[in-house]
C-alpha positions as CSV (number, residue, x, y, z in Angstrom):
1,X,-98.7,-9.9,181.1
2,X,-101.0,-12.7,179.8
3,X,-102.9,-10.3,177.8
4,X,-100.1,-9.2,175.9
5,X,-98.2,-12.8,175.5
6,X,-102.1,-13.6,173.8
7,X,-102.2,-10.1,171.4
8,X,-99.0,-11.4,170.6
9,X,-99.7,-14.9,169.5
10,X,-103.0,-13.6,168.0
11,X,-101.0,-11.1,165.7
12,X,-98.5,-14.0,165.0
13,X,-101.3,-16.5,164.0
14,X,-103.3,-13.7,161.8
15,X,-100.4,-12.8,160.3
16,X,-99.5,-16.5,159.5
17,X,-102.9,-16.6,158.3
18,X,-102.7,-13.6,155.9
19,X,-99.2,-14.8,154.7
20,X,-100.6,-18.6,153.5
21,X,-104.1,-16.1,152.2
22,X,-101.7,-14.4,150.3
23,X,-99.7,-17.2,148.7
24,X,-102.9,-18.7,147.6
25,X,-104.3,-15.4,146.3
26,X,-101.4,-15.1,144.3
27,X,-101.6,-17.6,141.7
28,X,-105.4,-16.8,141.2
29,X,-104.6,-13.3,140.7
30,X,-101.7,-14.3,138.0
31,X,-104.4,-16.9,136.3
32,X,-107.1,-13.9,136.0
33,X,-104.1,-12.3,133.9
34,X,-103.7,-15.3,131.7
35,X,-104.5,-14.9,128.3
36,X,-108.1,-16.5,127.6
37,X,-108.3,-19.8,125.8
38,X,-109.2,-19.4,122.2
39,X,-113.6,-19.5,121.7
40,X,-115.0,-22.9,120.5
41,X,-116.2,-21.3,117.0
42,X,-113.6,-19.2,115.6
43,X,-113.5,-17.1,112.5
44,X,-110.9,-18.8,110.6
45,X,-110.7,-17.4,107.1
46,X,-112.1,-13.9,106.0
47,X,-112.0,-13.7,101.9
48,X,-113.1,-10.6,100.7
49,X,-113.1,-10.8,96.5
50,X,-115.0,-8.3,95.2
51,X,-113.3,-5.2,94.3
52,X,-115.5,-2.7,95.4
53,X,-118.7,-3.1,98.1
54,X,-121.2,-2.3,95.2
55,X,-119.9,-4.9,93.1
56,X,-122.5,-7.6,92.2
57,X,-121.3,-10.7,90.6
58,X,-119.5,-13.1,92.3
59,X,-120.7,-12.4,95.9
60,X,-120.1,-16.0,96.9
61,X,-116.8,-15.6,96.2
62,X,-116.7,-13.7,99.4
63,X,-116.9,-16.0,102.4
64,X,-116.2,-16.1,106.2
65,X,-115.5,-19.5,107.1
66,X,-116.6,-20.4,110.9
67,X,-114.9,-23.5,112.4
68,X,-115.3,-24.9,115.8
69,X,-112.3,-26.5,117.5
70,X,-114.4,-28.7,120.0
71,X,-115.8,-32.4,119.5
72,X,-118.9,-31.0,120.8
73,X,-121.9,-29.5,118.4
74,X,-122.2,-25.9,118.7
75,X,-126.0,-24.5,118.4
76,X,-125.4,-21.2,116.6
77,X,-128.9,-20.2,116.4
78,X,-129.3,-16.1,116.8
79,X,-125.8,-15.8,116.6
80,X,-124.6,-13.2,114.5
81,X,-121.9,-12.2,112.3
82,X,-121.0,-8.4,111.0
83,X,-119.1,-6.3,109.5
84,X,-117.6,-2.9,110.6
85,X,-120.4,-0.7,109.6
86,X,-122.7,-2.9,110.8
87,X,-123.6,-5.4,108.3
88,X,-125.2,-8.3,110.1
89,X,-126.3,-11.9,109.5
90,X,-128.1,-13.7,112.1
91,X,-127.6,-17.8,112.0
92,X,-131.5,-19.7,112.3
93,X,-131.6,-22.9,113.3
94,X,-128.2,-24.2,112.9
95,X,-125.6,-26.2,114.3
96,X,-121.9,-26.2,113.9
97,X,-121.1,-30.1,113.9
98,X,-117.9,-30.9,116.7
99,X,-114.5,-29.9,114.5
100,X,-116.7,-28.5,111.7
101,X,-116.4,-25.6,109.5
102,X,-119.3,-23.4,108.0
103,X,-118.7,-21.3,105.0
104,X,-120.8,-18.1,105.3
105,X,-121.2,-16.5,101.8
106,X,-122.7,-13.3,100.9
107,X,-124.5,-14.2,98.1
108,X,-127.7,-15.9,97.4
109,X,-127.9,-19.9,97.5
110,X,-129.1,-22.6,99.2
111,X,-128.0,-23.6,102.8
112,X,-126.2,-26.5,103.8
113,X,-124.7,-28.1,106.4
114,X,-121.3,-26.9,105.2
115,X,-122.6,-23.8,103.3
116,X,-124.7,-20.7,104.4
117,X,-125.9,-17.6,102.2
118,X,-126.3,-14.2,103.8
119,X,-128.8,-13.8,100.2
120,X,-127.3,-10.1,99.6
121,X,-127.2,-8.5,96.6
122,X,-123.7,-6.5,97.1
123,X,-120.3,-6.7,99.3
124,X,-120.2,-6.7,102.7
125,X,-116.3,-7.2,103.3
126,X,-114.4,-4.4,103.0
127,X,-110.6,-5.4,100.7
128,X,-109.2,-2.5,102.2
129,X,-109.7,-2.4,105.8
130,X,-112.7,-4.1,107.6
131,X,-113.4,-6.4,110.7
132,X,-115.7,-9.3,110.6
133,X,-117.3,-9.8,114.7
134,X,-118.5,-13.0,115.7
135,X,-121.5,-13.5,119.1
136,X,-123.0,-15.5,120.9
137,X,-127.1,-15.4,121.1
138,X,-126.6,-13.2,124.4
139,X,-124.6,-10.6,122.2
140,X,-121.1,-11.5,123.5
141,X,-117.7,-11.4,121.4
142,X,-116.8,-14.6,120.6
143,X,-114.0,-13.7,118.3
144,X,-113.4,-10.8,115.8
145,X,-110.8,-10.3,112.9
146,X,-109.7,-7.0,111.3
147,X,-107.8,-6.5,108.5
148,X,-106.2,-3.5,107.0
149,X,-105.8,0.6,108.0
150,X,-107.8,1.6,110.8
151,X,-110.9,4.1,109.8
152,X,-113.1,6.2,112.4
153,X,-111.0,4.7,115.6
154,X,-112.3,1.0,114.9
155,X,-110.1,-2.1,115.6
């Protein structure tokens, strides 16, 4: 009789056990559902001016601008930003200053601190439909934007 008066407090106390397991478990699971904060750097304006991709003059009309939302510097060296079809510019040695935004053009110039030149000689963004990706040095999304129809089953 003892035996069973102990199974029965042990399968009392495990299930006491699993039922406070399962209340804490629960809101973890729901956070893992949450939707992720917004990245640090964030692509914040896409403008995409010349007319057609093959369309030379005025290439630094056509900007991405970068901002990052922290107080904190962001080091973007070997970070990269592209296009749809691949189109990719790789940051060198720069930092994003703490609530700072960087203008990426796709023309030639000079770099600044404010302004960076991808040096091509035609279009990258797309008017019609395009997306512009944004990651890290270890080749993770940090943020993406598309714009437009949707061609060959991209987002």
């Amino acid at each position: 009789m003892s035996v069973s008066v102990s199974v029965r407090h042990l399968a009392a106390a495990a299930l006491g056990v699993a039922a406070v397991t399962g209340a804490s478990v629960l809101p973890a699971s729901a956070a893992d559902h949450a939707p992720r904060p917004r990245a640090e750097v964030q692509i914040a304006r896409v403008h995409y001016d010349s007319p057609d991709r093959h369309h030379r003059s005025n290439l630094n009309e056509e900007w991405v601008d970068l901002t990052n939302t922290s107080r904190h510097a962001v080091n973007l060296d070997r970070w990269t930003l592209s296009d749809r079809d691949g189109r990719t510019y790789t940051f060198r040695h720069y930092r994003l200053g703490g609530r700072a935004t960087v203008r990426v053009h796709t023309g030639m110039g000079r770099d600044s601190f404010r302004d960076l030149y991808q040096d091509r000689r035609s279009s990258v963004w797309d008017r019609r439909a395009d997306t512009a990706t944004l990651r890290n040095d270890h080749r993770r999304l940090v943020d993406t934007v598309t714009w437009g129809g949707h061609h060959g089953g991209h987002h």
